[in-house]
DOSERO-437811 format. One record per atom (N, C-alpha, C, O): residue in one letter; y, x negated, z. Coordinates in steps of 0.2 Angstrom, whole numbers, plus 5000, padded with zeros to 4 digits. Example, Ala and Ser with C-alpha at 12.3 -4.5 7.8 and 13.67 -1.06 7.14 Angstrom:
<nodes>
A497249345039
A497849385039
A498449345039
A498349295042
S498949365035
S499549325036
S500049365039
S500649335040
</nodes>
This chain:
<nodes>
X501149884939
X501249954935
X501849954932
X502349984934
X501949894926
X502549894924
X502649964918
X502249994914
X503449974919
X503550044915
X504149994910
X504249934910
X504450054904
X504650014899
X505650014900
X506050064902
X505649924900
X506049894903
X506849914901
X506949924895
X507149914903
X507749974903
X508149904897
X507949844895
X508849954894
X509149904890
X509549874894
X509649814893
X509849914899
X510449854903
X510149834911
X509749864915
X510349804911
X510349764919
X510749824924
X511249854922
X510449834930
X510549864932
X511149834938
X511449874942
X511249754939
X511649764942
X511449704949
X510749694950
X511749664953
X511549634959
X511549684963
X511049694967
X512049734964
X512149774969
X511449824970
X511349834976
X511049864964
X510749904963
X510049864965
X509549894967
X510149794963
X509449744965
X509349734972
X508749734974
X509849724975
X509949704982
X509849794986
X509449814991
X510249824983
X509949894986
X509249924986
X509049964990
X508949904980
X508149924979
X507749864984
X507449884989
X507849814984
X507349764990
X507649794997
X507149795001
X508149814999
X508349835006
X507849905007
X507449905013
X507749955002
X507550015000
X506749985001
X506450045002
X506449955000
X505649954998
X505549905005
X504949885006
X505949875007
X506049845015
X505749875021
X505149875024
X506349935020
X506349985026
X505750045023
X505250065026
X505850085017
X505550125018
X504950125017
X504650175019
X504550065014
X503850065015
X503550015022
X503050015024
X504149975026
X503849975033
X503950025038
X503750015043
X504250085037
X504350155040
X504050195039
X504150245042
X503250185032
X502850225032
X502450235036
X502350295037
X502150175041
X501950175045
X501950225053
X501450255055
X502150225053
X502650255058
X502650315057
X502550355061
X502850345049
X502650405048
X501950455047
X501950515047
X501350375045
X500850405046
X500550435050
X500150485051
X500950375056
X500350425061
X500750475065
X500550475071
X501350515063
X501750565065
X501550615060
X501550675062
X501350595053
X500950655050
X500150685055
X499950745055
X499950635056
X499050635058
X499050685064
X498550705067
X499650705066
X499650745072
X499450825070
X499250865074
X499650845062
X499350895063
X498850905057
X498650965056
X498950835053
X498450835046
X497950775047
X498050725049
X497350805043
X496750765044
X497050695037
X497550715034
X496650625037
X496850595034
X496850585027
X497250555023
X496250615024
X495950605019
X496550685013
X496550685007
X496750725017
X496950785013
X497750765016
X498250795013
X497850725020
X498650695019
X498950675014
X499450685011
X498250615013
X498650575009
X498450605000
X498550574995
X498050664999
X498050714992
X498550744992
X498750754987
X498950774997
X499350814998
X500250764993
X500650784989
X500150694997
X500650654994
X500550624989
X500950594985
X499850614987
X499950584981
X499850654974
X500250664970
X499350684976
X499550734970
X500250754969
X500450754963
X500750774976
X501350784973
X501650754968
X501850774962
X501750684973
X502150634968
X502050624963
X502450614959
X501250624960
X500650584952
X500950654949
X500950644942
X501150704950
X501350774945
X502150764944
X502350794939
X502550724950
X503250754948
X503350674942
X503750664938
X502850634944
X503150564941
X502850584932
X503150584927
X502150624934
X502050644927
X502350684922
X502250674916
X502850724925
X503050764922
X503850704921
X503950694915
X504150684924
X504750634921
X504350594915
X504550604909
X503750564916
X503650514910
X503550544903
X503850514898
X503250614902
X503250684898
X503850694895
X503950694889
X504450704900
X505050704896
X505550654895
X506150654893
X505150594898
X505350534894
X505050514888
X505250464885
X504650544886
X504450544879
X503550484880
X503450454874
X503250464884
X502850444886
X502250474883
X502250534882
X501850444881
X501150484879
X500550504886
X500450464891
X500250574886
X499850574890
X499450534889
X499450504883
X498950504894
X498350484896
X498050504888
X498250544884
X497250464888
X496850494882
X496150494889
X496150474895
X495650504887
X495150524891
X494750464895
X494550474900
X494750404889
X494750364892
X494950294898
X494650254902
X495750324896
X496350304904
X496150344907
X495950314912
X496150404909
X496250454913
X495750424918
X495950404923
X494950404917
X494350384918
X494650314922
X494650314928
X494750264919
X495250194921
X495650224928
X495550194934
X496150284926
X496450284931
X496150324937
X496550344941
X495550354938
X495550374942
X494950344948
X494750374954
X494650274942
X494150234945
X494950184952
X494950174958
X495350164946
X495950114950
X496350164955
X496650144959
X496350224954
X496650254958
X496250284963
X496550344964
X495850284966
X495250304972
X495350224976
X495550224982
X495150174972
X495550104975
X496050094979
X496050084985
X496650114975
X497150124978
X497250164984
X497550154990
X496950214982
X497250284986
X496950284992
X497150264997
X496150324990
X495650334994
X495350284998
X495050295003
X495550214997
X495150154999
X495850115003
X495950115009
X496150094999
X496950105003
X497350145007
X497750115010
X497250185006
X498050245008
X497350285014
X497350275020
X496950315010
X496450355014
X496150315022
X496050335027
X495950245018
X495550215026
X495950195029
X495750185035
X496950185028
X497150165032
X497650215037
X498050205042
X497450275034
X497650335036
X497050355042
X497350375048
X496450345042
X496150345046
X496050305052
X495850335057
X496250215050
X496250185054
X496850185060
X496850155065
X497550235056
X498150215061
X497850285066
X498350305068
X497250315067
X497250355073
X496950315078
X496750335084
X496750265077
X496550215085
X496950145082
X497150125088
X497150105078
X497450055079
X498150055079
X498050115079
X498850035080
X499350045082
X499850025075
X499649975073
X500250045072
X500450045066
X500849975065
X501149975060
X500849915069
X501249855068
X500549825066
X500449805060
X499949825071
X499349795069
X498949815062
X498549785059
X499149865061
X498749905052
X499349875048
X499249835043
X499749875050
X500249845044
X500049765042
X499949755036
X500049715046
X499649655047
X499349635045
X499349575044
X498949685042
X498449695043
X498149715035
X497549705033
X498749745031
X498749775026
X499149705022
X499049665017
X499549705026
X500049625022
X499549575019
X499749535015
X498749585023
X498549535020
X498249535013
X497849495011
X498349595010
X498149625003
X498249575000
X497849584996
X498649494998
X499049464992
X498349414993
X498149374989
X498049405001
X497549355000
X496949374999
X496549325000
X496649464997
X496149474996
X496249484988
X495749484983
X496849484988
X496849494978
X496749404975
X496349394970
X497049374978
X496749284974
X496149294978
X495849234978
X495749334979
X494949284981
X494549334977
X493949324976
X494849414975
X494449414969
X494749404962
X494349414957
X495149384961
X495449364956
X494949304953
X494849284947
X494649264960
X494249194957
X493649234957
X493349214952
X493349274960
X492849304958
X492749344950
X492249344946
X493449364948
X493349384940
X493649314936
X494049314931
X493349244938
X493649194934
X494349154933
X494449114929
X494749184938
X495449144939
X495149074944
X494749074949
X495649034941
X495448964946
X495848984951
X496249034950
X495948964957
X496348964964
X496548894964
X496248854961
X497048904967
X497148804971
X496948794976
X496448824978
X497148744979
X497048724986
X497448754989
X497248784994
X497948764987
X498648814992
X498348884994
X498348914999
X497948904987
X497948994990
X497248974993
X497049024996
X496648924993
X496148934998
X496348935004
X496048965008
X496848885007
X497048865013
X497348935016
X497148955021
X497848975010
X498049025013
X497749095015
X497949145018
X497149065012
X496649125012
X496349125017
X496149175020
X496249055020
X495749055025
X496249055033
X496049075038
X496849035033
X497249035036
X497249095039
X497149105045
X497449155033
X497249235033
X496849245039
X497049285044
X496149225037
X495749255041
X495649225048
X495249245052
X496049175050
X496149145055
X496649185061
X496549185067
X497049215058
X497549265059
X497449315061
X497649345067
X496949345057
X496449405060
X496149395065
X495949435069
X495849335065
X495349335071
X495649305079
X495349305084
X496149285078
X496949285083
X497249345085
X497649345089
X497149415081
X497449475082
X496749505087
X496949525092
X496149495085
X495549525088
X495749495095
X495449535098
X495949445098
X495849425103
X496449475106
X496349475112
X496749495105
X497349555109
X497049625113
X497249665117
X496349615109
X495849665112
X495949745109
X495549785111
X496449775106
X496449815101
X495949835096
X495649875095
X496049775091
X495549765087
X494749775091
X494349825091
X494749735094
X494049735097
X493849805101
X493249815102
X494349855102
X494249895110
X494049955101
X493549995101
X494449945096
X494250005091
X493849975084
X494149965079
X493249965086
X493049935081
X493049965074
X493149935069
X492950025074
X492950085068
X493650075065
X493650055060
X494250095069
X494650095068
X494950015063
X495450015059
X494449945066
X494749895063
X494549895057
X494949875052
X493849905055
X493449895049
X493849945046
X493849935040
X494249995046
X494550015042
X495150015038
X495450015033
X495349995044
X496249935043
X495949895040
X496349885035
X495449845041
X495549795038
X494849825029
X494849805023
X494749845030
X494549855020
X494849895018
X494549915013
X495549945019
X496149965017
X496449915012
X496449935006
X496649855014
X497149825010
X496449755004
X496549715000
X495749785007
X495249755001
X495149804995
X494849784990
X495149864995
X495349914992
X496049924986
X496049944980
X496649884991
X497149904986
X497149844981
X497349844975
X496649774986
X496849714983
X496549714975
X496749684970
X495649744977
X495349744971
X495449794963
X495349784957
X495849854968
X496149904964
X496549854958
X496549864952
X497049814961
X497649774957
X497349744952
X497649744947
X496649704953
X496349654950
X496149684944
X496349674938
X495549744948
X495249784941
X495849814937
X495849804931
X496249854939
X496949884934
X497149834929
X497349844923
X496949784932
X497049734924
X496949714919
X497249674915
X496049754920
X495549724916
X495349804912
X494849814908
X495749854913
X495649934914
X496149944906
X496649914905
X495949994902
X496250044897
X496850054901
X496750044906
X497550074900
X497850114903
X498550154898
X498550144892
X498950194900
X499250214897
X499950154895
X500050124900
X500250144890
X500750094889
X501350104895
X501550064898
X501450174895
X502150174899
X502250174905
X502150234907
X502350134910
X502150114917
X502250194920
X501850224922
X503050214919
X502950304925
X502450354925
X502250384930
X502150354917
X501450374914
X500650354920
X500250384924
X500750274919
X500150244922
X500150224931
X499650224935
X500750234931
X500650264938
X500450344943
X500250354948
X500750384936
X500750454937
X499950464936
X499550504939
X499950434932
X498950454931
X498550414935
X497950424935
X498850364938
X498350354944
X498350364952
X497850344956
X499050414954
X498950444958
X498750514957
X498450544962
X498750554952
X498250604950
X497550594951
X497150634954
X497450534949
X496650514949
X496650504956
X496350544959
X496850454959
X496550454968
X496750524971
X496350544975
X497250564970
X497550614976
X497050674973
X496950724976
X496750664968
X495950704965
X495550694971
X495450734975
X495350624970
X494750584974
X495050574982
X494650564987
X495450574982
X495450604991
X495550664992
X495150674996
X495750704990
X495550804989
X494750804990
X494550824996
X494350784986
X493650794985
X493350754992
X493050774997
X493550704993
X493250645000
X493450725007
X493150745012
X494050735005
X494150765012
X493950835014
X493950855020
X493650875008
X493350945007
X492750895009
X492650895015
X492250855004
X491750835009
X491650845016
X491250875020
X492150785018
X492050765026
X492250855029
X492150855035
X492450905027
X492550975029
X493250965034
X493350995040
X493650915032
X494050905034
X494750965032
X494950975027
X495050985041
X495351035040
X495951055042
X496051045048
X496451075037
X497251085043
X497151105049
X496551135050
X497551105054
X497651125058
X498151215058
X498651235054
X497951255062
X498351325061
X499051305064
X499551335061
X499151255068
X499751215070
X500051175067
X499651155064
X500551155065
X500651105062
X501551095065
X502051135064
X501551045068
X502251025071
X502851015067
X502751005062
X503351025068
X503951015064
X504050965061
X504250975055
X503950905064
X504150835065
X503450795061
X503450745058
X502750845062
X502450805056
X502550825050
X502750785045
X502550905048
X502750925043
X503350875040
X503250865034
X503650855043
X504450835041
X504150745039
X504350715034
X503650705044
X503450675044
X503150655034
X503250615029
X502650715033
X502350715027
X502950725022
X503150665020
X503150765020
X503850755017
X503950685016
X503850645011
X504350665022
X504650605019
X504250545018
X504550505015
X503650535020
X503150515017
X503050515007
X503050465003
X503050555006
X502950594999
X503650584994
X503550554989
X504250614996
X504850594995
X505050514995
X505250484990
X505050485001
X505350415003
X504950365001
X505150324997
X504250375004
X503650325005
X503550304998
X503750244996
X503350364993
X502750344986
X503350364981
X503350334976
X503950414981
X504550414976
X505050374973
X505150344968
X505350394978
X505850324979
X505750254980
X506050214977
X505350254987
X504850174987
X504750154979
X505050114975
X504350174978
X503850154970
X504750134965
X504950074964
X505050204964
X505550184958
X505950114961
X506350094957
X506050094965
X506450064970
X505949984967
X506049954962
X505449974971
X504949924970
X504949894960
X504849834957
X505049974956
X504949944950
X505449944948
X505349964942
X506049934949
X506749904949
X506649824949
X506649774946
X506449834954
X506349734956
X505849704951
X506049654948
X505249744950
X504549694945
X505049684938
X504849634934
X505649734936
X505649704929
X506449684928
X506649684922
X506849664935
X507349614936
X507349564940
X507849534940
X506849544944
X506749494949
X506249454947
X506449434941
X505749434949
X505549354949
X504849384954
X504949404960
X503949394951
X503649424954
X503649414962
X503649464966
X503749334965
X503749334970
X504149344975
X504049334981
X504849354972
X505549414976
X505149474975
X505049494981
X504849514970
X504749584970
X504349584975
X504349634979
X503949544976
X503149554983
X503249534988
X502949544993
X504049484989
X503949464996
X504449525003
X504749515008
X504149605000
X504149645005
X503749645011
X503849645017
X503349635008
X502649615010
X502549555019
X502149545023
X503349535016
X503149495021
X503749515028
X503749475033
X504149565027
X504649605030
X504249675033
X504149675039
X503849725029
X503449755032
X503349775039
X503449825042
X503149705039
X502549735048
X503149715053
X503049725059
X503749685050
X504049685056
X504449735056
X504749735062
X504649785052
X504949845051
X504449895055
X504649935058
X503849885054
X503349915055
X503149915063
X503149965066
X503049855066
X503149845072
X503749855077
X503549875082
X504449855075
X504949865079
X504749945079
X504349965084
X504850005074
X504550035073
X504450065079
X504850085083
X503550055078
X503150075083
X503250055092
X503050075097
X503749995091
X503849995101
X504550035102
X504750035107
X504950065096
X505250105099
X505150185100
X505350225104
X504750195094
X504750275095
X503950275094
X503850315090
X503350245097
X502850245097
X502650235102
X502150265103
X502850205107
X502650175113
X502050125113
X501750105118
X502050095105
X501450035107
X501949975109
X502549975111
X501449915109
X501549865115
X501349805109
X500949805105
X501949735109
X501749705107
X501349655111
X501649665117
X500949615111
X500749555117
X500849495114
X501149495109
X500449455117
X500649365115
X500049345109
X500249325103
X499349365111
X499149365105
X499349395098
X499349355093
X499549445098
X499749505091
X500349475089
X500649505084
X500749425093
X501249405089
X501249345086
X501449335080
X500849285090
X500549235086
X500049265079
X500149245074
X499749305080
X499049325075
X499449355070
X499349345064
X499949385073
X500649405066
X500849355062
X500949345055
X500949315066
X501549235062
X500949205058
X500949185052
X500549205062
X499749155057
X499649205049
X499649175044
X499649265049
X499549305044
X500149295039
X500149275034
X500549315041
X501249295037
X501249255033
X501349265027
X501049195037
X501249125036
X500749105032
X500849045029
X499949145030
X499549145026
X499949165018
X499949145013
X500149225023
X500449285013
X500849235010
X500749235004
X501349195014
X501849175009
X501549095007
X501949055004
X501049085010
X500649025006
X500449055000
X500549024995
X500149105000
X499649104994
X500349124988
X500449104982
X500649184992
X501349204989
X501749154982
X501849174976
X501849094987
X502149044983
X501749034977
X501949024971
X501049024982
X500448974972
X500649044969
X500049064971
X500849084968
X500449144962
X500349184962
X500349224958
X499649184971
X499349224970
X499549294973
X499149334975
X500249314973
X500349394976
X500649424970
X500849484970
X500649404965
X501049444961
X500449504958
X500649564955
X499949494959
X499349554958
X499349614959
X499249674956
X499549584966
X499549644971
X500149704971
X500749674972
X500149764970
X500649794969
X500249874972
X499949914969
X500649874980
X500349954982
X500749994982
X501349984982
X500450054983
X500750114983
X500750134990
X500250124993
X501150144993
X501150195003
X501250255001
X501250305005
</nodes>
């Protein structure tokens, strides 16, 4: 979701503080998801964060002099942004109320090897490096099932695990999609479109606030919204248009461990010996494919 590339360089120090910045706060999303979920259903959490966001980004692109959407982006964006959102952000909002937020994260990282395998499904060649990495991937997952989390919440895993098939194919088809020229634009209009399509998913499911709602989620959601999808993103699109695709995506590979410590300090989950090899196997798959090429696709929103 590239926007239009500034005239000066913003700097090593600015560069170095954006990859610190999309490090930490999109591996502390985690953490905050499931500190929102405490008094918000999933599907109207994450409408509640993306509608904000897709309005205040739309409104900056507006008086950036950006053109609106025309009716057939709008359509684009809200088929890739249901993807994103609803399929990504929604199932794995769903999934962190029974899986543990280092194992969703894991889990999510391996977006960069479902995006090279549909990638060759819409006619891109793969190599050998990203099939090895790909299936290594799945070797990894089935190394984490054996910790018996995955296996004890089967629901909870089939949604972790097509979360990050969601954001993968989202990235693929966004390529082949109408969209607006100006990246803050075409971001803006594709979390309007998903944070639509999760509003409507969660009125369906009759999904409903709580008369409750804790301080700490509250504040949770917030910074979610603020930290997670604002600043995370403008931070993230500093890197895609002064870095090198594969510095801008190897967050990706820092994540789950920001995500993991995380959760054994202020979660009370538990890492084991499987879930830590099943980590290293998965890793070690992303930055295989990472290298040949194939993560630069992938590009999500938290």
């Amino acid at each position: 979701m590239d926007s239009e590339r500034p005239s000066s360089h913003p700097g090593r120090l600015w560069i170095a503080a954006a990859y610190v910045a999309v490090c930490i706060l999109w591996g502390s999303t985690y953490l905050g998801i499931r500190i929102a979920l405490e008094s918000y259903p999933p599907f109207l959490l994450g409408a509640a964060r993306f509608l904000f966001s897709g309005a205040a980004l739309f409104a900056v692109a507006r008086a950036r002099g950006e053109t609106a959407p025309t009716t057939t982006q709008w359509g684009a964006a809200a088929l890739t942004g249901s993807l994103f959102f609803v399929v990504g952000n929604g199932f794995l909002n769903v999934a962190e109320r029974w899986v543990a937020t280092g194992l969703a994260s894991v889990l999510v990282a391996t977006m960069p090897l479902w995006a090279t395998l549909f990638a060759r499904l819409f006619g891109q060649v793969m190599s050998r490096r990203e099939v090895a990495g790909a299936l290594l991937g799945l070797v990894g997952v089935a190394v984490l099932n054996l910790g018996g989390e995955l296996r004890a919440s089967p629901l909870g895993a089939a949604f972790a695990l097509l979360a990050p098939v969601g954001w993968a194919l989202g990235s693929v088809v966004s390529q082949r999609l109408p969209s607006p020229a100006g990246g803050t634009m075409r971001t803006a209009a594709q979390m309007l479109g998903g944070g639509v399509a999760l509003l409507i998913v969660g009125l369906c499911l009759r999904e409903r606030v709580g008369e409750i709602q804790t301080v700490r989620s509250i504040a949770a959601v917030a910074y979610l919204t603020v930290f997670g999808s604002l600043i995370g993103f403008s931070a993230f699109s500093l890197l895609l248009h002064h870095t090198r695709p594969a510095v801008a995506t190897s967050y990706a590979y820092i994540n789950p461990v920001i995500a993991i410590v995380l959760g054994v300090l202020f979660a009370g989950e538990r890492f084991d010996l499987s879930s830590f090899f099943g980590t290293a196997i998965v890793l070690a798959a992303v930055v295989m494919v990472a290298t040949a090429g194939g993560a630069a696709a992938a590009r999500p929103q938290r």
